[in-house]
C-alpha positions in Angstrom: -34.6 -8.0 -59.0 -33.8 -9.1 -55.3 -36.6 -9.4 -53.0 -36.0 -8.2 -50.0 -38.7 -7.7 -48.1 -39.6 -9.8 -44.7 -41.8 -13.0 -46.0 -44.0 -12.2 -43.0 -45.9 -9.4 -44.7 -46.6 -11.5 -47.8 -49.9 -9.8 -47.5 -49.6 -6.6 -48.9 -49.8 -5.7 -52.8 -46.5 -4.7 -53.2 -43.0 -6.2 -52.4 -40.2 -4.1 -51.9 -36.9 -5.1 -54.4 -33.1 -3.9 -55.2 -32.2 -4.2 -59.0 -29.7 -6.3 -59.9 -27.1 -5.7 -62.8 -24.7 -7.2 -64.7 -21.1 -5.8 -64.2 -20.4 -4.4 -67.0 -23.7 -2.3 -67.2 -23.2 -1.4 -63.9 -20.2 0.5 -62.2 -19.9 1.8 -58.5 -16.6 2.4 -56.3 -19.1 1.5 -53.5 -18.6 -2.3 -52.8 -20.3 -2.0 -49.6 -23.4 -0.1 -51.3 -23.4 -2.4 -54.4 -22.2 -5.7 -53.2 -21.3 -8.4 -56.1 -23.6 -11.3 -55.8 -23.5 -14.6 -57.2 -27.2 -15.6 -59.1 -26.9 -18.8 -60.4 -23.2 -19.0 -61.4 -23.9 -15.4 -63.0 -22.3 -12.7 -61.3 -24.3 -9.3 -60.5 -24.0 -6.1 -59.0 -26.8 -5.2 -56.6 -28.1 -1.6 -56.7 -29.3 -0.9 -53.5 -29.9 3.0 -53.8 -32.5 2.3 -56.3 -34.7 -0.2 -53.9 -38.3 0.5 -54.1 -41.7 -1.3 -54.0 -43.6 -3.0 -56.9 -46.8 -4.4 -57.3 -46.2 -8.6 -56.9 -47.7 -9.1 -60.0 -45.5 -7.6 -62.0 -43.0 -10.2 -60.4 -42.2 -13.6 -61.6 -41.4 -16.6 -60.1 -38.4 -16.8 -57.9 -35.1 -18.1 -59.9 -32.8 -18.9 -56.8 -32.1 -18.3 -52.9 -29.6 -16.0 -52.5 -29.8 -16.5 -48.1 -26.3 -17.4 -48.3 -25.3 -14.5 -49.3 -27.5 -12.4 -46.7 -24.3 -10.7 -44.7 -23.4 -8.8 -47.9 -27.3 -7.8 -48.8 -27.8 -6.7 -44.7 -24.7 -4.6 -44.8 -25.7 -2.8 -48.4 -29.3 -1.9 -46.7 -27.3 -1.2 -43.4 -25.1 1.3 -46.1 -28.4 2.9 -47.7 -30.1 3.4 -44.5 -27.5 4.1 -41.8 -27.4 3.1 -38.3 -29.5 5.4 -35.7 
């Protein structure tokens, strides 16, 4: 799971997250909906139609920072939700 939701609402119960999959498991002619993102050498496919919110427990401990990579996650969400 990515976590993308804004740190400053660490608050609430839930945190919204993207799944993340591995290649093979996951296919999609959409490269700007479901950007290839490198997770600790490992490379995954993010499925950002299937964001949603879960409860932060049911979340573990963060395994890297993927801010480097933040053009390609902004401009998957940008592709989900659209420009108004």
């Amino acid at each position: 799971m990515l976590d993308v939701q804004n740190d400053f609402l660490d608050g609430l119960e839930t945190r919204v997250v993207v799944p993340l999959w591995n290649p093979t498991a996951f296919r999609s002619g959409l490269r700007n909906l479901n950007p290839t993102l490198s997770v600790d050498g490992k490379h995954v496919i993010m499925d950002s139609a299937s964001i949603g919110a879960v409860p932060v427990g049911d979340l573990r401990r963060p395994v890297t920072n993927v801010a480097t990579q933040q053009l390609d996650i902004v401009n998957a969400l940008d592709t989900l939700f659209g420009s108004y």
